[in-house]
C-alpha positions in Angstrom: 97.3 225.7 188.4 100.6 225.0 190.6 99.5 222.7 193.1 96.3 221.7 191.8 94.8 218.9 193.3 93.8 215.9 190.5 91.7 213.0 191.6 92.9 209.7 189.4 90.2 207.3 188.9 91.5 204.0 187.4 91.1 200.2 189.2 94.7 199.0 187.4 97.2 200.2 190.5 99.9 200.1 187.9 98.5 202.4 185.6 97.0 204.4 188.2 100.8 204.4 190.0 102.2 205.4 186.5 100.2 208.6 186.3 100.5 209.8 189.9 104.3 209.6 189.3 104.4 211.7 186.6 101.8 214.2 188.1 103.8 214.4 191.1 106.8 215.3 189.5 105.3 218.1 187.6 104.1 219.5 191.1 100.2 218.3 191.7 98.6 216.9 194.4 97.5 213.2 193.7 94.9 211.4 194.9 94.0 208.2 193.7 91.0 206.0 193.9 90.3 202.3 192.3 86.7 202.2 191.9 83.9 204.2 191.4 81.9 204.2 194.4 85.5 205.4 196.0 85.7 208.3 193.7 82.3 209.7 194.3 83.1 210.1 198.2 86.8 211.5 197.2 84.8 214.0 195.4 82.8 215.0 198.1 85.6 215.2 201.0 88.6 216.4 198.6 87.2 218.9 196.2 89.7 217.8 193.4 90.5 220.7 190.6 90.3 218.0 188.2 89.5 214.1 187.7 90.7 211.7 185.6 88.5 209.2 185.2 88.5 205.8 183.9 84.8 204.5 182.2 85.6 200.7 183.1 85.8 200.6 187.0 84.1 198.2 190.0 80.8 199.0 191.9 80.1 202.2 189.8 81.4 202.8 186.1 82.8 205.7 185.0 79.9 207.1 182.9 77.8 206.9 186.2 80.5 208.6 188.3 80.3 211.2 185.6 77.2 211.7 185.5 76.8 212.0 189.2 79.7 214.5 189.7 78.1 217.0 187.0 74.8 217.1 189.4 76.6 219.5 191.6 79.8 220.2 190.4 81.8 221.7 187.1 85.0 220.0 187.9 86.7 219.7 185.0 86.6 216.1 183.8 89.0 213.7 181.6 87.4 210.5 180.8 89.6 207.5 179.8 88.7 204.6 177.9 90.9 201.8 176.6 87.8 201.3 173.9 87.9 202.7 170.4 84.0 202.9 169.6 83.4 206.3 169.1 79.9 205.4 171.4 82.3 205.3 174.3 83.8 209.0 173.5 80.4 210.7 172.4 78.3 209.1 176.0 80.9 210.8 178.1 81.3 214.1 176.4 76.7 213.9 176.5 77.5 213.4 180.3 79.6 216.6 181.0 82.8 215.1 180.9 85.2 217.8 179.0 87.8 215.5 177.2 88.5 212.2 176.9 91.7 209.8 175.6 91.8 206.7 174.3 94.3 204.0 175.8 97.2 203.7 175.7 97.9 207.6 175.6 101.5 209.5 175.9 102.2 211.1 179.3 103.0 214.4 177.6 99.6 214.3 175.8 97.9 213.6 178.9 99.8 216.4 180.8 99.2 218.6 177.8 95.4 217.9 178.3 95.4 218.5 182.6 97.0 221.9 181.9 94.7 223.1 179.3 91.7 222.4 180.9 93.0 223.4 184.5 94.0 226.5 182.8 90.7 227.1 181.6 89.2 226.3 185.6 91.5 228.5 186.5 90.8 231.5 184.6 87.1 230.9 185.7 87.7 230.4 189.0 90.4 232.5 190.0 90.2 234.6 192.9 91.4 237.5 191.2 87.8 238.0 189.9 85.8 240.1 191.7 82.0 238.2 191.4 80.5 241.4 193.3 81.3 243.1 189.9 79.1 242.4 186.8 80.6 242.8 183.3 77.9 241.6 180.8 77.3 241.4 177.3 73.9 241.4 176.0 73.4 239.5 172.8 69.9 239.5 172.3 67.5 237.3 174.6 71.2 236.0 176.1 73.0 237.7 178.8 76.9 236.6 179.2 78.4 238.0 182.2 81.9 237.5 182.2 82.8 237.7 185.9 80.0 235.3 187.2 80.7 233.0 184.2 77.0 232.6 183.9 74.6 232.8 180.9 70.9 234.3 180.6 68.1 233.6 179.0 65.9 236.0 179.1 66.9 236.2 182.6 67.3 232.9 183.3 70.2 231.3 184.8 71.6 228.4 182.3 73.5 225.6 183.9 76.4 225.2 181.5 79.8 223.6 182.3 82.9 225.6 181.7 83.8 224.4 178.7 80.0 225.2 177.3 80.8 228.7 178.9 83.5 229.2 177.0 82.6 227.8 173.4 79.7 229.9 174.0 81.4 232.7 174.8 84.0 232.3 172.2 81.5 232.1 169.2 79.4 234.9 170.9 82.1 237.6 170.5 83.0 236.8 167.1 79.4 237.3 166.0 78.6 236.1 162.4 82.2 234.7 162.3 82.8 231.2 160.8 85.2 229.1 162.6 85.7 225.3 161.6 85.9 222.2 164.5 90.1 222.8 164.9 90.2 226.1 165.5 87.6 225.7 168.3 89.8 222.8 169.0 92.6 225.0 169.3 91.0 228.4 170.7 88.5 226.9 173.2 89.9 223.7 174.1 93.6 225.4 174.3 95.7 222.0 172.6 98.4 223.1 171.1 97.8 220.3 168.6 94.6 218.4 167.0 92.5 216.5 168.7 89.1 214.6 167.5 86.6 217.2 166.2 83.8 215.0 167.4 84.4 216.7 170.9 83.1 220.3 169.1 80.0 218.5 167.4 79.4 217.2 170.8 79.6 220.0 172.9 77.8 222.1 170.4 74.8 219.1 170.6 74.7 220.1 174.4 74.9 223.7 174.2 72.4 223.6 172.0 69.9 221.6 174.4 70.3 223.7 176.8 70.4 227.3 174.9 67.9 227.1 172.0 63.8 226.6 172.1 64.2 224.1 169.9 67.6 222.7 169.3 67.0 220.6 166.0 66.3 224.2 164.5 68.6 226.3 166.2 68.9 230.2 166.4 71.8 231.1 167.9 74.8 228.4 167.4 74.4 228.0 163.1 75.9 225.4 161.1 77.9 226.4 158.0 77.6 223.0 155.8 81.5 221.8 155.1 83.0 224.5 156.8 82.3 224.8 161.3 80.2 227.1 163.3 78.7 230.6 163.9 76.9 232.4 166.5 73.9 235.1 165.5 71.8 236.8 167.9 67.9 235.0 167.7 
């Protein structure tokens, strides 16, 4: 995480100048770009650990950059939004972003957020992994390997972003276990504090897509009315 490269996405210099600042001071490589057509070529030639990136922007809007990035990467992704509608929020977690805030925001909130889910990117990624190694866990039709970060379906490789991965992962383990929307919050998203359980619905909605047959009547992620979410083998 020390060093980690973060790509700033925001058209308002002074806001944009505000956060690299503070980034810099806590020891991060800052790159900043002012529109969106900008940020999808900084993408490309900087390979940022993580972006923070504004939805309003010129040329190409936030959602769109989004969108785009997820095609071929699992960069982890802030969105921010100086809108309240919840719209705003739910459209960028559907489109693989892995947190958003809402305008104005504290900088230790938003540091607080950068580490957790570089943290997270980290673990993942980390070269201390050896990939040639495969340490799975089979849980019916789905195969979790925990060194490839990569889920099977009945041998099929699911594209999931990290933070899919490690919902999955974390409900998978605790088979049959109940957990509610802030302890997910807490254990997956790794915030020290509360943010908006819409971000589990949300991510569960996706995971869902991609993991069950049919994901209105799902098999493996369960619902427990009032309370959160469970995982049982199909």
């Amino acid at each position: 995480m020390e060093n980690a490269k973060i790509l700033v996405v925001e058209d308002e210099k002074s806001i944009s100048d505000i956060i690299k600042f503070n980034l810099q001071k806590e020891g991060f490589s800052v790159i900043a770009s002012y529109d969106g057509e900008d940020a999808l070529l900084a993408v490309k030639m900087e390979n940022p650990d993580l972006i923070l990136l504004d939805v309003m922007l010129p040329k190409v809007d936030g959602f769109t950059v989004c969108k785009k990035v997820r095609e071929t990467s699992t960069v982890p992704i802030i969105m921010l939004t100086a809108k309240e509608e919840e719209v705003d929020k739910v459209l960028g977690l559907e489109l693989g972003a892995d947190d958003y805030m809402t305008k104005p925001f504290g900088m230790r909130e938003l540091l607080a957020r950068i580490k957790a889910n570089l943290r997270r990117a980290t673990i993942a990624l980390g070269p201390e992994i050896d990939t040639a190694q495969s340490n799975e866990k089979e849980f019916g039709d789905l195969t979790i390997d925990l060194n490839r970060y990569e889920i099977r379906k009945k041998g099929k490789i699911l594209e999931l972003t990290l933070r899919e991965f490690e919902l999955l992962r974390y409900l998978a383990e605790r088979e049959n276990k109940v957990f509610s929307r802030e302890q997910l919050l807490e254990e997956v998203w790794g915030y020290e504090y509360y943010g908006d359980i819409r971000t589990v619905d949300v991510t569960v909605r996706r995971l869902r897509e991609k993991l069950e047959d049919d994901s209105s009547n799902p098999k493996y992620i369960m619902t427990k009315r009032g309370i959160g979410y469970y995982f049982c083998r199909a």
